[in-house]
N, C-alpha and C positions, 0 to 999 in steps of 0.2 A: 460444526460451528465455523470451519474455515471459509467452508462453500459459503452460508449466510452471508459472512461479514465480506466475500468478496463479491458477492449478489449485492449488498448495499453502496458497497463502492462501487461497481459498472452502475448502481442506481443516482448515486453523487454526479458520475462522471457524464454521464447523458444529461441528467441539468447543466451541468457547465457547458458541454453542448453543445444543447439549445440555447443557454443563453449568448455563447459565442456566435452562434445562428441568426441574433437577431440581430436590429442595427445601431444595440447600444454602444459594442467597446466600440464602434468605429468614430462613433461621437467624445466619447469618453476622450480617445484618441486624438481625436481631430481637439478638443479641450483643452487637453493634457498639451501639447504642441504649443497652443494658442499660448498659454501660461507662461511653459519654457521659453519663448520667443522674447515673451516682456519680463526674465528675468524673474520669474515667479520660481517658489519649491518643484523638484522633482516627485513624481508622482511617487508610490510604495509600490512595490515589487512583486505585491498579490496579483496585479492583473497580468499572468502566466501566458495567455496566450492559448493558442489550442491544445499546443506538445502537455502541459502542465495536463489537460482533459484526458486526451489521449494514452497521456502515461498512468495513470486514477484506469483507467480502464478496464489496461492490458494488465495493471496491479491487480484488478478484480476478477477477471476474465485466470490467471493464473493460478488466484484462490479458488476459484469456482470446479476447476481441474483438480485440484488436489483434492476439493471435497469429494468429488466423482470417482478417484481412484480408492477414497476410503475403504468401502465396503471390499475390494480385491486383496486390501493390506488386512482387515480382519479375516480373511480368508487366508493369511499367509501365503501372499503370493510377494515371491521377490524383488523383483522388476517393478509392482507398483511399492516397494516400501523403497526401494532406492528411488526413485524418478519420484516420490517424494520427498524425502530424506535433500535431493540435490535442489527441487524446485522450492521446498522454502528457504534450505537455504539460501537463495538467491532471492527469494521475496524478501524474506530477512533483514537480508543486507540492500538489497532496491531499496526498502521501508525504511530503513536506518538513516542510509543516506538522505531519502527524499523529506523524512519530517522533518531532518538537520538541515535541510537547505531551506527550507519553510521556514522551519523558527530563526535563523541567520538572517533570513532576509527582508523579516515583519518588521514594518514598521507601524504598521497599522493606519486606518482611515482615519480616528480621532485626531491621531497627532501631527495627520497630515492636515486636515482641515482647519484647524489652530495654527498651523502655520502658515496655510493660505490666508486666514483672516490677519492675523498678525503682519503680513507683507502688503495687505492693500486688496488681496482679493474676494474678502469675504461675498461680496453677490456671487461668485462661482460657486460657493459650497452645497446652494438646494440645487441647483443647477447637475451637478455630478454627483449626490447624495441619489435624487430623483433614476440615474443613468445606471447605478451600481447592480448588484446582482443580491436578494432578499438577504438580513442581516443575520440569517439562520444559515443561510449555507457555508460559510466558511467557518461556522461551528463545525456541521453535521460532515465535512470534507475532512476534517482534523480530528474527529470523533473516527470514522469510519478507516482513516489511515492508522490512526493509534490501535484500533480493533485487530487490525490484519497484521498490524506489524506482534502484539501480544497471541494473536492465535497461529501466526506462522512459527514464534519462539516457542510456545507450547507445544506443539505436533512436532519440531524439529527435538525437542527434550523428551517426551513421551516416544518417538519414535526411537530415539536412542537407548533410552534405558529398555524399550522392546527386544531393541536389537541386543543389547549386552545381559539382559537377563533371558530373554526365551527366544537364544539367536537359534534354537531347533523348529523353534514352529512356521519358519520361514522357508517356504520350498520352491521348485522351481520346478513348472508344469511336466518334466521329466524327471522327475523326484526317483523314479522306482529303476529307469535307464540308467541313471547318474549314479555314481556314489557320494557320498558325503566329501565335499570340499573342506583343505585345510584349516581355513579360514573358523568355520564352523565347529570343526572339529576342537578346535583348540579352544574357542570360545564355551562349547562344551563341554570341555575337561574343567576350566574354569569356573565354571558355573555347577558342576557338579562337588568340587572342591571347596568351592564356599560355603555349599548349603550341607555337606556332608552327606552326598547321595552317592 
């Protein structure tokens, strides 16, 4: 599920894009400016710029990784349940931070365009309505960041209680060289003590 929902977010993030591609926000821009000059509202905070696309991406592009590694962690392989274990948590917290700056800094279209008309500029509003980016994306952008931020918490929780209930079936491709690490060892005295084995 991780890989999906960050395959929908690199799918988000290339709309944004493209739409950065084309030659709206430069107009938007050049608007936006026109407004501020005569003393008009400042624009909302949603038009991010590229960095805002680019970071949706490499958010996606990191889920997409972790989905890839899945199948090695049911294999109990080590190394991919740590370098998961470390990569969500850092999606996590990316995700955490990046919707809390999202929600802090909406002001929203509506309540901007109500205060364009309110100040005198209401013939700007179809003008920059017309230049905007479809009124579903910034759904589907907030959908898909919430996705990944709930399935990076999920697989960082589900990995944990792996690790602390069946921290033996995790080995390390010299499993039979090696002997049993402290670590483990103790986690399986624990685990044997609980269940009374």
């Amino acid at each position: 599920m991780l890989a999906l929902t960050g395959l929908f977010l690199v799918i988000v993030a290339v709309v944004e894009l493209r739409w950065w591609g084309t030659s709206a926000p430069e107009k938007l821009t050049a608007i936006f400016a026109d407004i501020a000059d005569q003393d008009g509202p400042r624009p909302p905070l949603m038009l991010r710029g590229h960095g805002g696309a680019i970071e949706l991406l490499v958010m996606g592009v990191v889920g997409v990784a972790c989905g890839v590694l899945a199948p090695l962690v049911l294999r109990g392989r080590r190394w991919a349940r740590t370098t998961i274990l470390v990569t969500t948590s850092a999606l996590a917290l990316w995700g955490m931070l990046s919707v809390g700056a999202d929600g802090g800094a909406l002001t929203g279209f509506p309540a901007y365009f109500d205060e364009l008309a309110g100040d005198g500029f209401a013939a700007r509003v179809p003008e920059i309505d017309a230049l905007l980016y479809p009124d579903w994306y910034s759904w589907a952008e907030d959908i898909a960041q919430g996705l990944l931020l709930i399935m990076s918490l999920t697989c960082l929780v589900a990995l944990a209680w792996a690790v602390i209930r069946h921290g033996d079936y995790f080995t390390t491709k010299r499993v039979d060289q090696a002997g049993p690490d402290v670590w483990q060892e103790t986690l399986s005295r624990i685990h044997q003590k609980g269940t009374g084995r």
